[in-house]
N, C-alpha and C positions, 0 to 999 in steps of 0.2 A: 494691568495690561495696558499697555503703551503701545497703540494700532497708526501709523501715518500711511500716505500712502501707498508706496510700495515696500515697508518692511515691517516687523512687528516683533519688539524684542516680548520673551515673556521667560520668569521665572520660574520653576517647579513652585516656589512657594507658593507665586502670587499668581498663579494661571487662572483659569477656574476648572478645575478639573473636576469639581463635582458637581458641572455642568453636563454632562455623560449620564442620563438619565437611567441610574440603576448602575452605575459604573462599579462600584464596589460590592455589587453582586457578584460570587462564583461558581464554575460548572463545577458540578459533584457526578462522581459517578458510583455505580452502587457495588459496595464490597464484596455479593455475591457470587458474582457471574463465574471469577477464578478459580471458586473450588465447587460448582455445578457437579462437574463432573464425578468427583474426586465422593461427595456427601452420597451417589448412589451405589457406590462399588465400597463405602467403608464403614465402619464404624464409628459413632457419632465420637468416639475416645479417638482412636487415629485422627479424624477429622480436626478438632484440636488442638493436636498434636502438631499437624499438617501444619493447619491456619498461623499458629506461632513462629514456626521456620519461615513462610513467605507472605508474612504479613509486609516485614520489609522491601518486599521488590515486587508487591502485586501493583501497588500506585506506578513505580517506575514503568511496571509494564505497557499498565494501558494509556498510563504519557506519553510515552514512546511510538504506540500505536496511532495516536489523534497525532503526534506529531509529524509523522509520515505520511498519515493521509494531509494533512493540512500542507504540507512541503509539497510534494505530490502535485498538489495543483497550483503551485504558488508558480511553476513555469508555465504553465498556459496564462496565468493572471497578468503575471507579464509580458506579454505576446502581445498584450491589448495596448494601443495606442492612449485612447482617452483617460481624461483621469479619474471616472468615475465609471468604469463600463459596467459595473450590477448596479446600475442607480436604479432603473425598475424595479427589482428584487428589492434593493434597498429601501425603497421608499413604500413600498408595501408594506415592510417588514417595520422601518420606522411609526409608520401608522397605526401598525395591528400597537405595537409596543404602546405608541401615545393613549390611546385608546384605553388599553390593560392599566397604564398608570391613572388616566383623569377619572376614571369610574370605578376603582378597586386602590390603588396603593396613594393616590395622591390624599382623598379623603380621612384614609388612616393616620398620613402622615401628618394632615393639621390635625387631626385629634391626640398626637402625640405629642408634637410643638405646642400642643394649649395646654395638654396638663404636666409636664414633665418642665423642670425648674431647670432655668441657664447651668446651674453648678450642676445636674443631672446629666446635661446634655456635654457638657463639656466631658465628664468623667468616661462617658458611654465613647465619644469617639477617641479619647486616650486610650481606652482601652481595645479597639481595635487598630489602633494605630500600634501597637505594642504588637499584634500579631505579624503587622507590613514590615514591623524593623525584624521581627524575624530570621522572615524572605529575604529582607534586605540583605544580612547576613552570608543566607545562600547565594546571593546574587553577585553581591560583592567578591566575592571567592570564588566564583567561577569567571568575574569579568578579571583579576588577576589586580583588582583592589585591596589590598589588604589592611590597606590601612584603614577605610572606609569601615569593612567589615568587621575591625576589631571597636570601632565606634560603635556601631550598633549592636555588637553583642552588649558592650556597656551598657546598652541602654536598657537592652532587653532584660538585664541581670539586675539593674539598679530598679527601672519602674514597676518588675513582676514582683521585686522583694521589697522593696521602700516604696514603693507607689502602690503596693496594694492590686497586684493582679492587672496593673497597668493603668489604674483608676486615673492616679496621679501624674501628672508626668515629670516627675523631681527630674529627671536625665536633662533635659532643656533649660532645666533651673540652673542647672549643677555645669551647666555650657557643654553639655558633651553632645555636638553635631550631629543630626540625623544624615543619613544618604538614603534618600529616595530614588528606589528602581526598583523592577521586577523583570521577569525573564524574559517580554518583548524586547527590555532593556540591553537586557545580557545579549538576545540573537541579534540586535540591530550591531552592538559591537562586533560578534563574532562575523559578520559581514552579511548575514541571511539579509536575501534583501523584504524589502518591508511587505509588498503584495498587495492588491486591490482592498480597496476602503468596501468595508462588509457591515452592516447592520446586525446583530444576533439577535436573536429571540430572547426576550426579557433584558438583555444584559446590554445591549446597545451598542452605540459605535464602539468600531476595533475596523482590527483590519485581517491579514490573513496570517500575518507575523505577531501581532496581537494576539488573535485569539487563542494561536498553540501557548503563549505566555499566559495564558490567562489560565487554562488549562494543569499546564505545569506547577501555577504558584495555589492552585485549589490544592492540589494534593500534598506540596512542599509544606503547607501551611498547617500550624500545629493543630487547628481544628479538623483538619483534614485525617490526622496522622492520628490524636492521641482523644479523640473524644468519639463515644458514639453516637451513631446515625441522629438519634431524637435531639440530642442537643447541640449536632452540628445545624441541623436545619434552623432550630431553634435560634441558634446563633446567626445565620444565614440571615433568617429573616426580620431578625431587628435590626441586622446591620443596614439591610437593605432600607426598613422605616424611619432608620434614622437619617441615613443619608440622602433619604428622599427629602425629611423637613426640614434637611439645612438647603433642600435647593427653594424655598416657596418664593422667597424674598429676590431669588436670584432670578427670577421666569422673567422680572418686568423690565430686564434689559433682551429680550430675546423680541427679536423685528424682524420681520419679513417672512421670508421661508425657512420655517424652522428648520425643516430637514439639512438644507444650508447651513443655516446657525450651528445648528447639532455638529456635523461634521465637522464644517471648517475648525469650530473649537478643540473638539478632541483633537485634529490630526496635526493642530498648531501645537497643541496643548505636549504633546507627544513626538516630534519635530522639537520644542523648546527642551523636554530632559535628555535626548538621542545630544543634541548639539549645547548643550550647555547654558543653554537662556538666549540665545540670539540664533531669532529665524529668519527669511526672510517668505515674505508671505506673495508666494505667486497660484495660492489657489483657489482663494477666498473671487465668490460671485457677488460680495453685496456692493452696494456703490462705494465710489472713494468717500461719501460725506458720513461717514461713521461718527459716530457721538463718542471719542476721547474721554470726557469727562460723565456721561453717564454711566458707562462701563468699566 
C-alpha cells in the first residue's frame, strides 16, 4: 500500500484486508425457524418431505428479509451529512469487539500460529479461499462478468479436484486468474449506494451495503448450503483463528486511534476493489507524516 498525501492507490491483492479484525467471519442464521410452524401441525415424515422442497429458497428467504430491512434504513443513513454519524455506537461496538478479541480469540490465535507448521497454515487458508472463488462465481454472474466467473469456476473445479479439497492451490500455479468480490461487490455495481460505516458485532467493520453482502455470501457459500450446523460452525470458527494469526505480525503497523486505523483501512480497502486499485483518500484522520515504508 502506497499512502502520499492526498491519494492512495491500493490493490485487492496487496491491501491489507485482513486487517478487518474478524473480517472473514460470517453471519449464520439457523435453519429452524422456516419450518417452526409446519414441525407442529405434521408429521415428522411430511416434515421431511417439506424441508427437501424448500430447503432451496429458505436461505434466499431470509436474505431477502435482512436485505430489506438493511436497504430500509440505508435512506435515513444517508440523510446524514458527516462521514461517520454512528461513530458513538461504533466505537462502543469497536471496543466491546477489541476487548472479545485481546482476552478470548487473540491468545488462541498465537497458540495456533506456535504450533501449526508454515506448509499448514498455507493449506488451511487455500482452502478457504477455495470457498470465496465460489462466491466469486455467483458474483461474477450477477455483476454480468462472465468471463471472470468462468475463471473461477476453473479454479474452483481444478483446486477442489487436483488440490485436494482446496488444500493446494494448483489453479494459481496453472495461471488461471482469481477475481475477487463478493456481493457488497455486486450492490456497489448494481448502483445501491454504499451507507454509513457500521461496526458489527464480532465481525467488525462494514458498512450498511456491506453488511447485507456479507449476509448474502454466508448463505450463497457452500458451507452455508451443503454442510450441517456442527461443521459449519466448526468451519466458521477455524477460519476465524486462522485469520486472526495471520493478523499478529500485522498489529505493529497500527498507530494512533485504532478505531481510525480500523476504519479508514477497510473502507480504503473496499473503495480500492469497487474502483479498481486507484482511490483517492479524502477520509483518512491520521496526519500527512504516515510511515510509507513501514506499512
Amino acid at each position: 500500500m502506497t499512502r502520499a498525501r492526498n491519494s492512495v492507490k491500493v490493490t485487492p491483492e496487496e491491501s491489507p484486508e485482513r486487517l478487518g479484525m474478524l473480517r472473514y467471519a460470517t453471519i449464520y442464521f439457523s435453519h429452524s425457524n422456516a419450518l417452526s410452524v409446519i414441525r407442529r401441525t405434521r408429521s415428522r415424515e411430511s416434515c421431511s418431505a417439506l424441508r427437501a422442497v424448500l430447503a432451496p429458497t429458505r436461505a434466499a428467504v431470509k436474505t431477502l428479509a435482512v436485505m430489506l430491512l438493511l436497504l430500509c434504513g440505508m435512506a435515513q443513513a444517508f440523510a446524514q451529512t458527516e462521514p461517520d454519524p454512528w461513530e458513538g455506537y461504533n466505537r462502543w461496538m469497536h471496543n466491546t469487539n477489541d476487548g472479545l478479541d485481546r482476552y478470548l480469540v487473540k491468545p488462541v490465535a498465537k497458540g495456533y500460529d506456535a504450533i501449526m507448521p508454515e506448509a499448514g497454515r498455507k493449506g488451511v487458508n487455500n482452502f478457504f479461499k477455495n470457498f470465496y472463488d465460489f462466491n466469486g462465481v455467483l458474483n461474477a454472474v450477477l455483476q454480468g462478468r462472465f468471463e471472470q466467473a468462468l475463471n473461477n469456476t476453473f479454479r474452483v473445479v481444478t483446486n477442489t479436484t487436483v488440490g485436494v479439497f482446496g488444500l493446494f492451490d494448483v489453479a494459481s500455479k496453472a495461471g488461471i486468474p482469481r477475481y475477487e468480490t463478493d456481493f457488497g461487490h455486486t450492490l456497489h455495481i448494481w448502483g445501491v449506494p454504499r451507507g454509513n460505516y457500521v461496526v458489527l458485532p464480532l465481525l467488525g467493520p462494514s458498512t450498511v451495503r456491506g453488511a447485507t453482502g456479507t449476509a448474502f455470501d454466508a448463505f450463497a457459500s457452500p458451507t452455508g448450503q451443503l454442510i450441517n450446523d456442527e461443521v459449519f460452525w466448526g468451519l466458521r470458527l477455524f477460519n476465524v483463528i486462522d485469520a486472526r494469526a495471520g493478523l499478529l505480525d500485522a498489529e505493529a503497523v497500527i498507530t494512533g486511534d485504532r478505531y481510525v486505523f480500523y476504519r479508514d483501512v477497510y473502507l480504503q480497502n473496499r473503495a480500492a476493489l469497487e474502483s479498481e486499485g486507484q482511490v483517492k483518500d479524502d477520509f483518512s484522520e491520521f496526519d500527512n507524516d504516515w510511515d510509507e515504508e513501514e506499512f
